[in-house]
C-alpha positions as CSV (number, residue, x, y, z in Angstrom):
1,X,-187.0,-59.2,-130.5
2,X,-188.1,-55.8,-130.4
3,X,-190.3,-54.3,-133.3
4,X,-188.3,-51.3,-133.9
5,X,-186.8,-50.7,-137.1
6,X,-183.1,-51.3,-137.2
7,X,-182.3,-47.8,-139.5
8,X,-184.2,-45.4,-137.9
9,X,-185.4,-46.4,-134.5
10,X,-188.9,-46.0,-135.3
11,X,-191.5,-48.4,-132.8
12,X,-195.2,-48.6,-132.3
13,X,-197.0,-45.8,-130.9
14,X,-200.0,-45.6,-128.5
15,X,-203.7,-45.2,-129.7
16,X,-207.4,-45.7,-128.2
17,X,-210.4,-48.1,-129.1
18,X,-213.6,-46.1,-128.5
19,X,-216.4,-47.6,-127.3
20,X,-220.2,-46.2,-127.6
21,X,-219.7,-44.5,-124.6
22,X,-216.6,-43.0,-125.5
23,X,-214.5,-45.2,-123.2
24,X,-210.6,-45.4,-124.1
25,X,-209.0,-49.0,-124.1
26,X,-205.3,-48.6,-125.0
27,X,-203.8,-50.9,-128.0
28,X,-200.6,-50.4,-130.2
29,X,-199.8,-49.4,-133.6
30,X,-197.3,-51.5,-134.5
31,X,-194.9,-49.9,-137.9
32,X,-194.9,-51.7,-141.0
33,X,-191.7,-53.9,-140.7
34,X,-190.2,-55.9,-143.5
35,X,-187.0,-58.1,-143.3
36,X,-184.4,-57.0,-145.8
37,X,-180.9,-58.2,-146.8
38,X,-178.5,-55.6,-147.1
39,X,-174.9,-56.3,-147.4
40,X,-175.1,-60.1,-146.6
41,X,-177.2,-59.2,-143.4
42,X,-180.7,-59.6,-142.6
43,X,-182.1,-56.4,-140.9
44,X,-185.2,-55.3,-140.1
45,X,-186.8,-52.2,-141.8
46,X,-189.9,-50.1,-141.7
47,X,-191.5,-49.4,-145.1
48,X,-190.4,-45.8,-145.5
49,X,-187.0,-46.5,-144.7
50,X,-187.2,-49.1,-147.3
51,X,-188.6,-46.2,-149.6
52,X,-186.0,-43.7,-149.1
53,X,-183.4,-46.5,-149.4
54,X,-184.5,-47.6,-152.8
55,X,-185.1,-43.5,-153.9
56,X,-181.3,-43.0,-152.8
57,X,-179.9,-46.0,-154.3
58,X,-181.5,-44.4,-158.1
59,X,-180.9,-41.1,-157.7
């Protein structure tokens, strides 16, 4: 399964480890996903969708 959030589309992004040296090793930011029920179905969500959800459902 990918880690992309099911609402918006939203993945990782690229970023660099720096050594002493200032040498760049790649790794991945991976988005804050949470597993949410909505409607009877289990989706996956990153936290400010999740935010802007819940601030829509109030207003």
């Amino acid at each position: 399964m990918a880690k992309l959030c099911d609402q918006c589309g939203r993945g990782s992004a690229k970023a660099t480890n720096r050594s002493h040296s200032n040498i760049a090793t790649l790794r991945r930011q991976y988005i804050n996903l949470q597993t949410k029920h909505i409607d009877g179905t289990k989706v996956k969500l990153c936290t400010s969708c999740i935010r802007t959800n819940t601030k829509k459902a109030t207003a």
